[in-house]
N, C-alpha and C positions, 0 to 999 in steps of 0.2 A: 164545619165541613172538614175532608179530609183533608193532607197534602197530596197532591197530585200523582200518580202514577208514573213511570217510563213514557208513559207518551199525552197526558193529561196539560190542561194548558189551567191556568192558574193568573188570581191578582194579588195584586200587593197595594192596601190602602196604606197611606202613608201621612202622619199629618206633621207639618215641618214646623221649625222653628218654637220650638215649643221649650218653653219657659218661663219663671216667675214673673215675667214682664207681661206676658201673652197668653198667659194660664186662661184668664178668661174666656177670649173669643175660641182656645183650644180646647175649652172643657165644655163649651159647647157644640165644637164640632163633634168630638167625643160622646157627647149624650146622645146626638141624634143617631150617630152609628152604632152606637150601645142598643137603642131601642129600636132600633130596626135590623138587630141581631148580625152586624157585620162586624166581624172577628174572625183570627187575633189581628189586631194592627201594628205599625210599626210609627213609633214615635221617634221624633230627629230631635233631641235635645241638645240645647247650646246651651252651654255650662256657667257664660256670663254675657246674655245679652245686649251688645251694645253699650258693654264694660256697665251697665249700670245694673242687673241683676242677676249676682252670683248666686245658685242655684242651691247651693250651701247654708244662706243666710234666708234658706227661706222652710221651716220643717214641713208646714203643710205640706210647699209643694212635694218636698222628699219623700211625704209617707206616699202619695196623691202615684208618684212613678213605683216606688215599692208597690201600691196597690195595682195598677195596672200589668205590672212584671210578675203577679201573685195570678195573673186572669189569663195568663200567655202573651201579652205581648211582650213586641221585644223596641231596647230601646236603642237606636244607636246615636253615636257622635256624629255634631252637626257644627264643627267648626267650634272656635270658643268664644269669640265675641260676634260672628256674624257679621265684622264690619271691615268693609274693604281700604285702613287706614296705612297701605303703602302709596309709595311716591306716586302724581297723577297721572293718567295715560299720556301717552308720546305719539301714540301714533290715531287716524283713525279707524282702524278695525278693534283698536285696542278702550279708543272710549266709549263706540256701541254698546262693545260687550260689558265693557265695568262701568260704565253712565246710562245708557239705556238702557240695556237687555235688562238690569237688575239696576237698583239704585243705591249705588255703591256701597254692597252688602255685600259684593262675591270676595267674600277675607282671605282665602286663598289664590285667586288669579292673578297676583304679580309677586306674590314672597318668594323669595329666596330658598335655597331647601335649611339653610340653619333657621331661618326665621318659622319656616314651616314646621321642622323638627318641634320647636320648641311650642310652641302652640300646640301640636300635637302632643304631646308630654304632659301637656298641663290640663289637657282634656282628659287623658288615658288617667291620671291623677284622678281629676275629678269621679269620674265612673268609680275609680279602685277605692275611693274612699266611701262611696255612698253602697260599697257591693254589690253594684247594678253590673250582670253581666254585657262585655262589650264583642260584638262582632262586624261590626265595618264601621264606617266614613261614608257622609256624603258632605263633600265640602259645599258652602252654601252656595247657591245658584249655580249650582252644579260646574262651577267652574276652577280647575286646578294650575297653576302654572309648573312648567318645568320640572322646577326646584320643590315644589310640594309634589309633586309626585314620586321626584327621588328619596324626599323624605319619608312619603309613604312606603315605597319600597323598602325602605329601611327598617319597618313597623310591622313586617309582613306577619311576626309573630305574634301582634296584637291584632290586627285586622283581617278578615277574610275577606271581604269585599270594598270595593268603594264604589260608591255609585256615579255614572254620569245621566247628563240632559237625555239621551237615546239608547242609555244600555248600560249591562254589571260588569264592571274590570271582575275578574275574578283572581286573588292574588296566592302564591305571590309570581305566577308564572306571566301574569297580564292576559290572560285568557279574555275575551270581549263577548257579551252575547247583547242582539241589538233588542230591545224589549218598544212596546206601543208605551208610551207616557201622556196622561192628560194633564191640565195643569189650567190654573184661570188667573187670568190676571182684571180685580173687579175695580179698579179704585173709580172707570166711569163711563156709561156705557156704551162708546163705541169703543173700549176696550172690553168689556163685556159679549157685545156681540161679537167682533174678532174670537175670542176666546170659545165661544158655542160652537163657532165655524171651524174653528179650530181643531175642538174636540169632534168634531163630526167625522172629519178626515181622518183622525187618527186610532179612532173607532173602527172606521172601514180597513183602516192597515192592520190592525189588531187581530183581524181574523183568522191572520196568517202567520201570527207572532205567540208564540207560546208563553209570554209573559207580558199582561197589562198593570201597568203602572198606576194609578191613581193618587196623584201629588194635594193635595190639600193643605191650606197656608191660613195661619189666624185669619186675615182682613178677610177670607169668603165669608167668617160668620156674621160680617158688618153689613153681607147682602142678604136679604132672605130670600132672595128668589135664588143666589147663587148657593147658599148653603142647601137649600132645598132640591137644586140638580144636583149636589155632588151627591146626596141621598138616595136619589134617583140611580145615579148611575152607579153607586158603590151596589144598591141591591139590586140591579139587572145584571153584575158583575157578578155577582153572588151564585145568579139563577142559572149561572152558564159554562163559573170557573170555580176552582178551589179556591178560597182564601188562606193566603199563607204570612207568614214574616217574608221578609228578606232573609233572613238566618235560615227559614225552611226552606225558601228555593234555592237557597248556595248550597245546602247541605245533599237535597237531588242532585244538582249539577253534578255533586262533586263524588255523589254516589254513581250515574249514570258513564261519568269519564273512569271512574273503576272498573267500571264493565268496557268500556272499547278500548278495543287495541289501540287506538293512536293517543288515548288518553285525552280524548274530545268526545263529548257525546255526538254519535252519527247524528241523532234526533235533530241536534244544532247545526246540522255541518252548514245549512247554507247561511246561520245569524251569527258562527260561535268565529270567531277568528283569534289570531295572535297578534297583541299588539305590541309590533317591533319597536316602538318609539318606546316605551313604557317598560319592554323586555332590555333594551339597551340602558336603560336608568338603573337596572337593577345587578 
């Protein structure tokens, strides 16, 4: 399919954490979307997951994204270890989000911006050595603190987006657009049902959202009744919206806000905002 039009609503399949560690359950998310013709996609590569597989020492997998970047997708940077190994949370809103919400994977949500700088450095390294075009960041578990955001700021010339949990920063002005995102969490099944109910809600909000998310993570292929709905919903996705990269749909945005005068696409005005927290970083 095509990219979207001026007023066209559009998905972005997306499958995360994808690495020589997770190649497996990834290459078979990938097949089932291959063969049920949803494309391009957008793969979240971490460069060394969980500091045990640098993505380097491994050629299959390098030809394996070379070959995928040859079919149109696009790859971005997904953090570089994946592993949320700063000091532990102090408070409790702060160990929901780094103990629960994710299992302490979110590698960005309490660095520092040198410590984030540097991380990011050694990612943008990685991509520049393997020739893999880069254009955004989603830090893992969509979670950034402070201090990585001001680093990211700092990167604006390497990054055009960074992704969050409910919407695309668009850099390097922090432009925010709110996007529908589905997402499963399978490891058992009253978190599986949660997650059905989950996506159901966010479906219905979708309708009114000019961009649907569809997040996919190795462990759904460990369910097959879950990798089977995300097949499901990637090709009802299909039958309804464009599929794009992330690099396609920033590249609209960013043609759409050429056309308006305030240098906001009107199309967004009620999901597009500025975000002052992330403007003041910069």
């Amino acid at each position: 399919m095509q990219p979207p039009d001026a007023t066209g609503h559009a998905a972005v399949v997306a499958v995360h954490d994808v690495s020589p560690a997770t190649w497996r359950e990834c290459r078979q998310l990938l097949e089932r979307l291959d063969t049920a013709g949803v494309r391009p996609l957008t793969l979240l590569v971490v460069p060394d997951y969980h500091r045990r597989a640098p993505v380097g020492s491994d050629p299959a997998f390098v030809r394996a994204m070379d070959a995928r970047l040859a079919r149109g997708d696009e790859l971005v940077l997904h953090g570089l270890f994946h592993l949320d190994d700063a000091p532990p949370p102090r408070t409790p809103r702060d160990f929901i989000r780094r103990r629960l919400m994710t299992r302490a994977e979110g590698e960005f949500a309490a660095l520092t911006a040198s410590d984030a700088a540097a991380r990011l450095a050694r990612g943008i390294a990685c991509f520049d050595a393997h020739g893999w075009p880069l254009h955004g960041f989603v830090p893992p578990a969509w979670l950034a603190s402070d201090g990585a955001r001001t680093a990211l700021a700092e990167r604006a010339d390497r990054f055009e987006y960074v992704t969050a949990r409910d919407g695309i920063h668009y850099l390097p002005h922090w432009h925010f657009e709110r996007t529908a995102n589905l997402c499963y969490s399978p490891s058992n099944a009253p978190r599986r049902m949660y997650s059905r109910l989950a996506i159901r809600r966010e479906l219905a909000r979708a309708m009114r959202t000019p961009l649907l998310r569809l997040s996919l993570h190795p462990q759904d292929a460990r369910v097959p009744d879950v990798a089977a709905h995300w097949e499901r919903l990637a090709v009802e996705a299909m039958a309804s919206r464009a599929v794009v990269t992330k690099r396609d749909w920033v590249r609209r945005f960013r043609e759409a806000a050429r056309r308006s005068p305030r240098g906001v696409p009107s199309l967004h005005a009620p999901s597009v905002k500025q975000d002052s927290a992330a403007s003041a970083a910069t």
